[in-house]
MIKE-250266 format. One record per residue: x, y, z of N, C-alpha, C, CB in turn; residue in one letter. Coordinates in steps of 0.2 Angstrom, whole numbers. Each point is the difference from the previous one (the first is absolute). Glycine has a CB too. Layout:
<atoms>
ATOM     n_x     n_y     n_z    ca_x    ca_y    ca_z     c_x     c_y     c_z    cb_x    cb_y    cb_z   aa
ATOM       X       Y       Z       X       Y       Z       X       Y       Z       X       Y       Z    A
...
</atoms>
This chain:
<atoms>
ATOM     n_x     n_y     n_z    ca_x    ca_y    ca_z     c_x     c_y     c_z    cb_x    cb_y    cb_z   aa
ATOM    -495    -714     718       2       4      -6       0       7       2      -5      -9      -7    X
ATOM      -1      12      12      -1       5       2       6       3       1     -10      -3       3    X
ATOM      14      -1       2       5       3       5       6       1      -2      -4      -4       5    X
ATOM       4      -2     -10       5       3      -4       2       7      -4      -2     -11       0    X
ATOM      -6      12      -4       0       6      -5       2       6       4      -8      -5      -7    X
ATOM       7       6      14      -1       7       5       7      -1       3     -14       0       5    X
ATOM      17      -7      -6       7       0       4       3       2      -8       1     -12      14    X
ATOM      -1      11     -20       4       2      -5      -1      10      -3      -1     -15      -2    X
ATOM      -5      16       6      -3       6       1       4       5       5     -10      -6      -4    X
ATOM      10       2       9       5       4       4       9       0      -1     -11      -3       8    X
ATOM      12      -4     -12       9       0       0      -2       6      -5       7     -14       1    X
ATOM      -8      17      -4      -2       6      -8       1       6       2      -9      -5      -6    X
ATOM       2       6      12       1       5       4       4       3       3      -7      -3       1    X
ATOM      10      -2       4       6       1       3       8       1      -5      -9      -9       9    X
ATOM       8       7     -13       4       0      -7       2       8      -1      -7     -13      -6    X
ATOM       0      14       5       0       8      -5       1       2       6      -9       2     -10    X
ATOM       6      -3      15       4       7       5       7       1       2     -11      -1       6    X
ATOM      13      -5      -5       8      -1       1       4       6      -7       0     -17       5    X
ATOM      -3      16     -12       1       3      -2      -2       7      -3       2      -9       2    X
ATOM      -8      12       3       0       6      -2       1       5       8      -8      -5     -13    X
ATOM      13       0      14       1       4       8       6       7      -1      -1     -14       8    X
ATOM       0      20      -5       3       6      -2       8      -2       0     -10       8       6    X
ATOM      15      -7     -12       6       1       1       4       5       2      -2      -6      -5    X
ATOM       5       7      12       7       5       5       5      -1      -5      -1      -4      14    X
ATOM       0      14     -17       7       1       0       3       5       4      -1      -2     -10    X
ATOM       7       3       9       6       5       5       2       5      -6       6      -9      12    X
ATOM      -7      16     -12       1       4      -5       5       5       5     -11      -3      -9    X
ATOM      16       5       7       5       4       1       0       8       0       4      -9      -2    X
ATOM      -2      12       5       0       7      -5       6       7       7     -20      -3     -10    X
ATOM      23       7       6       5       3       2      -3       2       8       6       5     -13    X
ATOM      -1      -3      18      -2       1       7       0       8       1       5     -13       4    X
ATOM      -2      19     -10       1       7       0      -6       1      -4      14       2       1    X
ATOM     -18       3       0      -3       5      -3       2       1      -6      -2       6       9    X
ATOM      -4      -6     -13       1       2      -7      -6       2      -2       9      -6      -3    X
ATOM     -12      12       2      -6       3       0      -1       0      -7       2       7      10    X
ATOM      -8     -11     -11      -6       1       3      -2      -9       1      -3      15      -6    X
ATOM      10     -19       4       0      -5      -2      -1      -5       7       6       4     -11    X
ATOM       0      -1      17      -2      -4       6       1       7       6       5     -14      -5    X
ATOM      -8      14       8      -2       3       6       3      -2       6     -10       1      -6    X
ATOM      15       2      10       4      -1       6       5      -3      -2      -8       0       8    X
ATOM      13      -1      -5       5      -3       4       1      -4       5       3       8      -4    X
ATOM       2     -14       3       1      -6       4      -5      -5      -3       5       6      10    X
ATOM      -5     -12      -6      -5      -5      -2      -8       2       3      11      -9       0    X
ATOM     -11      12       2      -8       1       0      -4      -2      -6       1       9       8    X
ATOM      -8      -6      -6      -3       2      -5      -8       3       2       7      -8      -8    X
ATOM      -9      14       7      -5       4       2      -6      -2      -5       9      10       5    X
ATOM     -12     -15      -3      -7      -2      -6      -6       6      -3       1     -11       6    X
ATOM       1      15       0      -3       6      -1       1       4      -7       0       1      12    X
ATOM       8       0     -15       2       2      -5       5      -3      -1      -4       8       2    X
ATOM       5     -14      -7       6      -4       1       4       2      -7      -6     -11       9    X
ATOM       4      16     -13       2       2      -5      -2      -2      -6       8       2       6    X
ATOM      -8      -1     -11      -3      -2      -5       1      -7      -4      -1      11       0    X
ATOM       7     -11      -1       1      -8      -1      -1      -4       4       8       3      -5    X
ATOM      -9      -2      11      -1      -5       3      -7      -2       0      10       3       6    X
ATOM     -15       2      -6      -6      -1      -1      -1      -1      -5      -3       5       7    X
ATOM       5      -6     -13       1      -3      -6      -2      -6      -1       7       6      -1    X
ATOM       2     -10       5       1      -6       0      -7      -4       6      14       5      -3    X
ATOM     -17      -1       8      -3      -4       4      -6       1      -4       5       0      10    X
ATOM      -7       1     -15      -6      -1      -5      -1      -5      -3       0      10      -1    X
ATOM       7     -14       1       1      -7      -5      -4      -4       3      11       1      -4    X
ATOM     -12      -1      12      -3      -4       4      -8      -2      -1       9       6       7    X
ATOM     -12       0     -10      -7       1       0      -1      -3      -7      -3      11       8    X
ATOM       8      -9     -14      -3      -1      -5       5      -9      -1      -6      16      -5    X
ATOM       7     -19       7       5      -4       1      -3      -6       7      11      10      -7    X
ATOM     -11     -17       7       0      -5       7       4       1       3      -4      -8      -3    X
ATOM      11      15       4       3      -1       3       2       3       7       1      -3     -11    X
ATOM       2       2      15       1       4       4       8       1       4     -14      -2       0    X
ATOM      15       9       0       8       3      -2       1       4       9      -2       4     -17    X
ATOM       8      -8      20       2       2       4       6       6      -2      -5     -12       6    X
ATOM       6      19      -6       5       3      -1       5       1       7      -8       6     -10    X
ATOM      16      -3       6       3       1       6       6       5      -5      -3     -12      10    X
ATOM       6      17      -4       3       2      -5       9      -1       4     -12      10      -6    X
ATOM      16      -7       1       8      -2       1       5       6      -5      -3     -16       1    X
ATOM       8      17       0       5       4      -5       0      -3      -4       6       5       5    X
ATOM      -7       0     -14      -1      -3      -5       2      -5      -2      -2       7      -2    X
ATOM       9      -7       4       5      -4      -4      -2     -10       6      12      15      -6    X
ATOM     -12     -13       9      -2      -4       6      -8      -4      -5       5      10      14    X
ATOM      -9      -7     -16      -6      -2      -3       2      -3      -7      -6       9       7    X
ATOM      11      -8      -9      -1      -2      -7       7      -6       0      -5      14      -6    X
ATOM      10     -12      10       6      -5      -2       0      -6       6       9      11      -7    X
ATOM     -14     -10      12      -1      -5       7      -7      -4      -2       6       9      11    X
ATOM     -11      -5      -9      -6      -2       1      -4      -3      -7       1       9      10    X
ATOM       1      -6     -16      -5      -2      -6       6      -6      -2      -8      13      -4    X
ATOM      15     -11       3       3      -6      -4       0      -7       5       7       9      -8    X
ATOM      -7      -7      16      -2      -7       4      -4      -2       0       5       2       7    X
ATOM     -11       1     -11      -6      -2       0      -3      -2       9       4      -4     -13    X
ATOM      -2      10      16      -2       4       7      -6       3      -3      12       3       6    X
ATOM     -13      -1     -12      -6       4       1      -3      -3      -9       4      13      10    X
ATOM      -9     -11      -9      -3      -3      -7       0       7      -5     -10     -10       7    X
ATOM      10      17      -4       0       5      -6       2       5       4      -9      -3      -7    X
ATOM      14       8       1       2       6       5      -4       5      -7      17      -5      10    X
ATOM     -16      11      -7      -4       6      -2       4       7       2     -11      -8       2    X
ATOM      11      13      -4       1      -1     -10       6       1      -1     -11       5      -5    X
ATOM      11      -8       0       7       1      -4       2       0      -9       2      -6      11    X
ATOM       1      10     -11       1       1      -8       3      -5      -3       1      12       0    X
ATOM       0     -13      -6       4      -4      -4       7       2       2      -8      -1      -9    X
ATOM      14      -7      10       5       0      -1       1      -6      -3       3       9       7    X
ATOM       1     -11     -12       1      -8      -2       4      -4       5       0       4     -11    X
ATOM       3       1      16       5      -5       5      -7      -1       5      16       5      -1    X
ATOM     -22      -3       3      -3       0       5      -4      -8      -1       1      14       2    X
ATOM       0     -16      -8      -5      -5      -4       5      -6       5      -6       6     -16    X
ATOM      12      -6      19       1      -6       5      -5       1       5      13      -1      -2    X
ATOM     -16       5       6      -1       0       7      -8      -2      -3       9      11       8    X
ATOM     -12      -8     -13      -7      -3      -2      -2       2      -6      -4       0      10    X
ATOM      -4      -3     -11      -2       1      -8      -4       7       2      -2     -15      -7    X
ATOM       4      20       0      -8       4      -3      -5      -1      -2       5       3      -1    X
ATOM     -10      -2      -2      -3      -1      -4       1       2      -7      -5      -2       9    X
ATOM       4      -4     -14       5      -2      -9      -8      -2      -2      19      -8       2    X
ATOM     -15      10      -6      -8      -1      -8       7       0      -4     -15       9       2    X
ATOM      14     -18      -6       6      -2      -6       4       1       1      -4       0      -7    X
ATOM       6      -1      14       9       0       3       0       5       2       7      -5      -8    X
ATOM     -11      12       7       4       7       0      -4       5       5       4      -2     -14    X
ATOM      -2       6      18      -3       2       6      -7       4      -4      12       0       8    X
ATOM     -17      -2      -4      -7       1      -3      -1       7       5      -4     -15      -4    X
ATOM       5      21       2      -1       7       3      -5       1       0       7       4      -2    X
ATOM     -15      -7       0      -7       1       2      -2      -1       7      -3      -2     -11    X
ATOM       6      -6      12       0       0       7       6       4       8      -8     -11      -9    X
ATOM      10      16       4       4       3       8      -4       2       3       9       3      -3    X
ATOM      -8      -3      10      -3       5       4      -2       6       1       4      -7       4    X
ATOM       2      14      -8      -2       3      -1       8       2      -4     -12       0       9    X
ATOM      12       8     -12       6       4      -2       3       6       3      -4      -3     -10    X
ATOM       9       4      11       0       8       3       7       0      -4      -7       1      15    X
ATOM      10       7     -11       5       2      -3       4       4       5      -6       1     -11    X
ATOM      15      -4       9       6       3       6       2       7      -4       6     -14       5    X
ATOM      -7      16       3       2       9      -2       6       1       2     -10       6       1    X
ATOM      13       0       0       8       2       1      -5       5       5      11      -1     -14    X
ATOM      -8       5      19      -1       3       5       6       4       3      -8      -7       0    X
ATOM      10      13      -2       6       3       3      -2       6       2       7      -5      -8    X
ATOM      -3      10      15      -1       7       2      -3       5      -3       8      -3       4    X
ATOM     -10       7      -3      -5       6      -8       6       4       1     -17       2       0    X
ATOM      22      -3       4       6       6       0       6      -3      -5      -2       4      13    X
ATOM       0     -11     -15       4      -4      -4       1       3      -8      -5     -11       9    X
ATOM      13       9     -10      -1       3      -9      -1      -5      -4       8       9       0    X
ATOM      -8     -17       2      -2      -6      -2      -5       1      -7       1      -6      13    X
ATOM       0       4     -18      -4      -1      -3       0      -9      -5       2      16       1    X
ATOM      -9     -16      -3      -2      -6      -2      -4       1      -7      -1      -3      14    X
ATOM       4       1     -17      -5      -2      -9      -2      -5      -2       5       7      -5    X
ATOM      -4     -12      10      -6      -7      -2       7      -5      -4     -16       8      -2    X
ATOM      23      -4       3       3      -5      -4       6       1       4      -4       0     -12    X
ATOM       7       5      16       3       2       1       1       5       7      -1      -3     -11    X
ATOM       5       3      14       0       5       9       7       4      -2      -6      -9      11    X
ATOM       6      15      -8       3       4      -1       2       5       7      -5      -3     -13    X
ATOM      14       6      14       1       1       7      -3      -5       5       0      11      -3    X
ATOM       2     -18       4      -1      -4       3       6      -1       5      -7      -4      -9    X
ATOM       7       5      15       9      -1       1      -1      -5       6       8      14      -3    X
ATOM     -14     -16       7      -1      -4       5      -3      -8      -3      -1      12       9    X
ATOM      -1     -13      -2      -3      -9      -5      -7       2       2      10     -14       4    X
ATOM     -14      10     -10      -6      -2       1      -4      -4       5       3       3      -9    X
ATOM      -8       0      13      -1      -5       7      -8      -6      -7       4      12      18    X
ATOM      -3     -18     -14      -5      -3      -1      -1      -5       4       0       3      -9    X
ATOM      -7      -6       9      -2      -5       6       2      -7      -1     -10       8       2    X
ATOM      15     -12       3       6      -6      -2      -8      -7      -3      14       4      14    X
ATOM     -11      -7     -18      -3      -5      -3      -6       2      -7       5      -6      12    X
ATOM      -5      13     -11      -4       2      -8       3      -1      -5      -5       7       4    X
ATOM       0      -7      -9       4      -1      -7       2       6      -3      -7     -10      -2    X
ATOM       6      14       5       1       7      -4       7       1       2     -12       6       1    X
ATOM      17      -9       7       6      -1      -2       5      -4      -2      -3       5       5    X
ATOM       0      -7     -10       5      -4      -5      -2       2      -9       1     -12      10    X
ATOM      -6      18      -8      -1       3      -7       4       6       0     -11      -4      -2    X
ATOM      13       5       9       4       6       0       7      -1      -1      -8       4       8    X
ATOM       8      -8      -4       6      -3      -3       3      -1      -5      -1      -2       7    X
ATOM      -5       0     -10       5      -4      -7       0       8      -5      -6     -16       0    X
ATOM       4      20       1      -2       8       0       8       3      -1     -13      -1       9    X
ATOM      17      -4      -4       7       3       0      -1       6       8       2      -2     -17    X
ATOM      -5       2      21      -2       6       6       0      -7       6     -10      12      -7    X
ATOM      15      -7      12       0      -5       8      -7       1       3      13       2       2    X
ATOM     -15      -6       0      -5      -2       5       1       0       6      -4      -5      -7    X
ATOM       2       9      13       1       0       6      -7      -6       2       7      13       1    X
ATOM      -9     -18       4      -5      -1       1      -2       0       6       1      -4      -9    X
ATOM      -8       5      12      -2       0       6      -6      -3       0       6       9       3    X
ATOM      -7     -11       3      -7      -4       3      -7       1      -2       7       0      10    X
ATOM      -8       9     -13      -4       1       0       0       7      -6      -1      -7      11    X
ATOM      -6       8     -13       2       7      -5       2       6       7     -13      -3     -14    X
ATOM       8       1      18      -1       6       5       6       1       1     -10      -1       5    X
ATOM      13      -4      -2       9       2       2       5       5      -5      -1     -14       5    X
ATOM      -2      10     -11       4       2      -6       0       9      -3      -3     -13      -3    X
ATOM      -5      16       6      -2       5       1       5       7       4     -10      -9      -2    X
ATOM       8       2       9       4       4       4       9       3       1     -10      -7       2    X
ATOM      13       2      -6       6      -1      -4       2       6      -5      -2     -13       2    X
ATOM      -5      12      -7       1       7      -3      -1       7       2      -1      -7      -5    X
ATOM      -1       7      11      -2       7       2       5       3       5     -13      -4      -2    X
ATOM      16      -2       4       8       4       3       4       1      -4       0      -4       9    X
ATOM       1       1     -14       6       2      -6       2      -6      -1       4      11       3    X
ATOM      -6     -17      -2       7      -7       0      -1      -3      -7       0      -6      14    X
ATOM      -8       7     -17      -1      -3      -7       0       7      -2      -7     -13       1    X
ATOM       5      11     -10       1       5      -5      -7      -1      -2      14       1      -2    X
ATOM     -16      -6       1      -6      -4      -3      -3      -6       4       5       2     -10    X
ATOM     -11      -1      10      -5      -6       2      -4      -3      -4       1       4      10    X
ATOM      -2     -10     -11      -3      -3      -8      -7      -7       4      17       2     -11    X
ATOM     -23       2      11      -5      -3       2      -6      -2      -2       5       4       7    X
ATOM      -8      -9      -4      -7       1      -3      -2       6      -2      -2      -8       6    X
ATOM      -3      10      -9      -2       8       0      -5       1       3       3       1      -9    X
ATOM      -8      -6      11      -4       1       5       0       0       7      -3      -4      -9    X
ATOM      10       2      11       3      -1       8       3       5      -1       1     -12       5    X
ATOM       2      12      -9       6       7       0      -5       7       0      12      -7      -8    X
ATOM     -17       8       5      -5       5       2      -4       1       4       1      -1      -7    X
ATOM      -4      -7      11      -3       2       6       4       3       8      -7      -7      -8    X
ATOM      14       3       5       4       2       5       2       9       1       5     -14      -2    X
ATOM      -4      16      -5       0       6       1      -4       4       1       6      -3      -3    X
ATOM     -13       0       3      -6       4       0       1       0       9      -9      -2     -13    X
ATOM       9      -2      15      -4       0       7       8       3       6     -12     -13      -4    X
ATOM      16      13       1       7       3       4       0       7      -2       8     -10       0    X
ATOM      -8      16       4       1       8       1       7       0      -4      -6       5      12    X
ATOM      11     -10      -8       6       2      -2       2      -3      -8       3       1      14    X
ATOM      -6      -8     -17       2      -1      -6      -4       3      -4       5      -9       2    X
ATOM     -11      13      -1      -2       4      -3       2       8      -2      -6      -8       4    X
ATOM       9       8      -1       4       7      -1       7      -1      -2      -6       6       9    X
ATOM       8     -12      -7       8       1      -4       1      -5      -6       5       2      13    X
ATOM     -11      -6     -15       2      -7      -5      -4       3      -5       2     -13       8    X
ATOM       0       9     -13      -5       0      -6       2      -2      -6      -6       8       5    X
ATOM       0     -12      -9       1      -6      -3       1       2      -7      -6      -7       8    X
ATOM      11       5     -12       1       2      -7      -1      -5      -5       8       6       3    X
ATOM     -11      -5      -9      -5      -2      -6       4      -2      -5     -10       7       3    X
ATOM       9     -11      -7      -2      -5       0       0      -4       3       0       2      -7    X
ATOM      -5      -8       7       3      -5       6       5      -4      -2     -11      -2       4    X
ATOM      15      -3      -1       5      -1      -2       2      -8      -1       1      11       5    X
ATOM      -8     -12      -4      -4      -8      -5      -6      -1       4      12      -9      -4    X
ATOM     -17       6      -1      -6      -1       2       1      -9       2      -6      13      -9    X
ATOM       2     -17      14       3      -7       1      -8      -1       0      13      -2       8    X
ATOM     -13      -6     -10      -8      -4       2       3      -4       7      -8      -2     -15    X
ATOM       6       1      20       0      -4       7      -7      -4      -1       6      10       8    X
ATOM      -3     -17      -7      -3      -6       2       1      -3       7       1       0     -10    X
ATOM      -6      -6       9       0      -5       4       2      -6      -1      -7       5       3    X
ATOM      13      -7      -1       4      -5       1      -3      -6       3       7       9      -1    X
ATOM      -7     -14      -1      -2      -7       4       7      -3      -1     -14      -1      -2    X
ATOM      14      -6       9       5      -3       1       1      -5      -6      -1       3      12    X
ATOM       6      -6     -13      -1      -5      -4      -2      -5       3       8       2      -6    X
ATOM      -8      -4      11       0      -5       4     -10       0      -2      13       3      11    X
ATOM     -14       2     -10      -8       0       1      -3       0      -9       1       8      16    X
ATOM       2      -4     -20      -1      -2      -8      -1      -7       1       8       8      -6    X
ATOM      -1     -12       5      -1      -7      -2      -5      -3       5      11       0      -5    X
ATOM     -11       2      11      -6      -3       1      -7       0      -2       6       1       6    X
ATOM      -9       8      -8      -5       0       0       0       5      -7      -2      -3      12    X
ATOM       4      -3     -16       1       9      -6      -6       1      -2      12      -1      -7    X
ATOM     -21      -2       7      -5       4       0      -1       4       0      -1      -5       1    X
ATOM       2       4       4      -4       5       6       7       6       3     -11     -12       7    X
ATOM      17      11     -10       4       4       1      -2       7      -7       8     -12       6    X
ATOM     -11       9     -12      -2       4      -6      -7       3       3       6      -9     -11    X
ATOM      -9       4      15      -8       2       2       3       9       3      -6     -16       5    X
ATOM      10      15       1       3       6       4       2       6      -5       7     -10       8    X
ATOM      -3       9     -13       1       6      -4      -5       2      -3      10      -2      -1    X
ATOM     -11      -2      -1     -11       2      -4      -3       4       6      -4     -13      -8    X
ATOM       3      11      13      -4       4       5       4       7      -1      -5      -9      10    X
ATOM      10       9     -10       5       7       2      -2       5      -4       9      -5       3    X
ATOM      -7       2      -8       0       5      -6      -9       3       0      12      -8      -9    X
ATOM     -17       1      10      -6       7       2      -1       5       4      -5      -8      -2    X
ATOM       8       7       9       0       4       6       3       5      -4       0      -8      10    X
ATOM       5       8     -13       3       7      -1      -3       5      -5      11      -6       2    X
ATOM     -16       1      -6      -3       4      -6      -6       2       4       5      -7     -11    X
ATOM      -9       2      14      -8       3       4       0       2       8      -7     -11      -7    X
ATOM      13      10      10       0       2       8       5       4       2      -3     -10       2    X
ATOM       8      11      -4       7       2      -1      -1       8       1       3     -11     -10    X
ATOM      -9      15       7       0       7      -2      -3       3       5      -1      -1     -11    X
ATOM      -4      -3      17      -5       3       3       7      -2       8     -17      -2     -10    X
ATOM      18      -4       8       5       0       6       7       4       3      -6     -10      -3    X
ATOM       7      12      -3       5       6       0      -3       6       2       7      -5     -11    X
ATOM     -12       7      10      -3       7       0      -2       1       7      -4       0     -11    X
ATOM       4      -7      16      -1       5       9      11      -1       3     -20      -7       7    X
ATOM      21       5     -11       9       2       3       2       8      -1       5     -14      -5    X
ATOM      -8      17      -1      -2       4      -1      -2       8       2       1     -12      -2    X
ATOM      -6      10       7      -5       3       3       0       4       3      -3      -7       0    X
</atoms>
């Protein structure tokens, strides 16, 4: 009878642990610089400073059983390959678009995208020559005669577009920078925070660029998860955004302040 109870003791044991063994995800995220969010270019990644989203996202690990292999790819590579093949379990970050809801889910509270748990908000700026007569009133551009550069698969160029304004698009804000500072664009329309650090730390976009007010929409950016991995795990897929949305409220402030520095 003894042997029994210690052999039904151990099938239990053995039971819970099969079950509480760490779940491998593969999270995605763009392979260009975007300050202060990801840090270098190409697939690397420098653990030393890997940017702030990304140290974000590897915080889900500690407060979460999980543990998160990352890799990065061109955006559109990340969103319309990897997350809707369910190549990857979560790509990072990305704003709202209703056509993006094929490649994966957001996180929805009563159907409806639930904006406590984004990852975070920023705002796209306009960025033209200070020799420029361009002007901007938050509704409107004015002496516009060239295209507007932005970076290929953001959402900000199909707000431009629908804006009624051609979009030029390149690989990169930096490129797009560059583009303006010879004369080929008229406008560049960027993060505000990559589009500022970029000009802070260039002699030459500092003296020739600079950025016009109002911003020209303010976005919330999320974390996307695959469907594939929802229907699998839609607990612990909700568990995922819950952690997030803490990190951004308790961790979020102190880890932004050495990108900073």
């Amino acid at each position: 009878m003894k042997k029994l109870i210690f052999l039904i003791i151990e099938i239990l044991l053995f039971s819970f642990l099969l079950n509480a063994e760490t779940v491998n995800l593969i999270f995605v995220y763009e392979d260009k610089q975007s300050f202060p969010d990801f840090i270098g270019n190409g697939d690397n990644i420098n653990w030393d400073k890997p940017g702030v989203a990304v140290e974000c996202m590897k915080l889900l690990e500690k407060k979460l059983d999980i543990k998160i292999t990352f890799k990065r790819f061109p955006w559109k590579r990340c969103l319309e390959v990897m997350l809707k093949d369910g190549k990857s379990d979560g790509v990072f970050t990305a704003s709202y678009k209703k056509e993006r809801e094929e490649f994966g889910v957001y996180p929805k509270k009563n159907g409806l995208i639930d904006e406590s748990r984004k990852y975070n908000k920023t705002n796209y700026c306009f960025y033209k020559l200070k020799e420029s007569k361009i002007t901007w009133d938050g509704k409107e551009i004015k002496n516009l005669s060239k295209k507007i550069g932005a970076p290929l698969g953001y959402s900000i160029v199909d707000d431009l577009k629908g804006m009624g304004y051609t979009v030029e698009t390149s690989s990169s804000t930096a490129n797009n920078l560059k583009e303006l500072s010879v004369g080929i664009l008229d406008l560049v329309a960027a993060w505000e925070t990559e589009g500022d650090y970029l000009i802070e730390k260039s002699p030459e976009f500092n003296k020739n660029i600079e950025k016009l007010n109002p911003p020209i929409i303010s976005k919330n950016y999320y974390l996307m998860l695959s469907h594939q991995f929802v229907n699998k795990n839609p607990q612990l897929a909700e568990k995922i955004w819950d952690a997030l949305a803490e990190i951004r409220q308790k961790d979020y402030p102190n880890i932004v302040k050495k990108y900073y520095e």
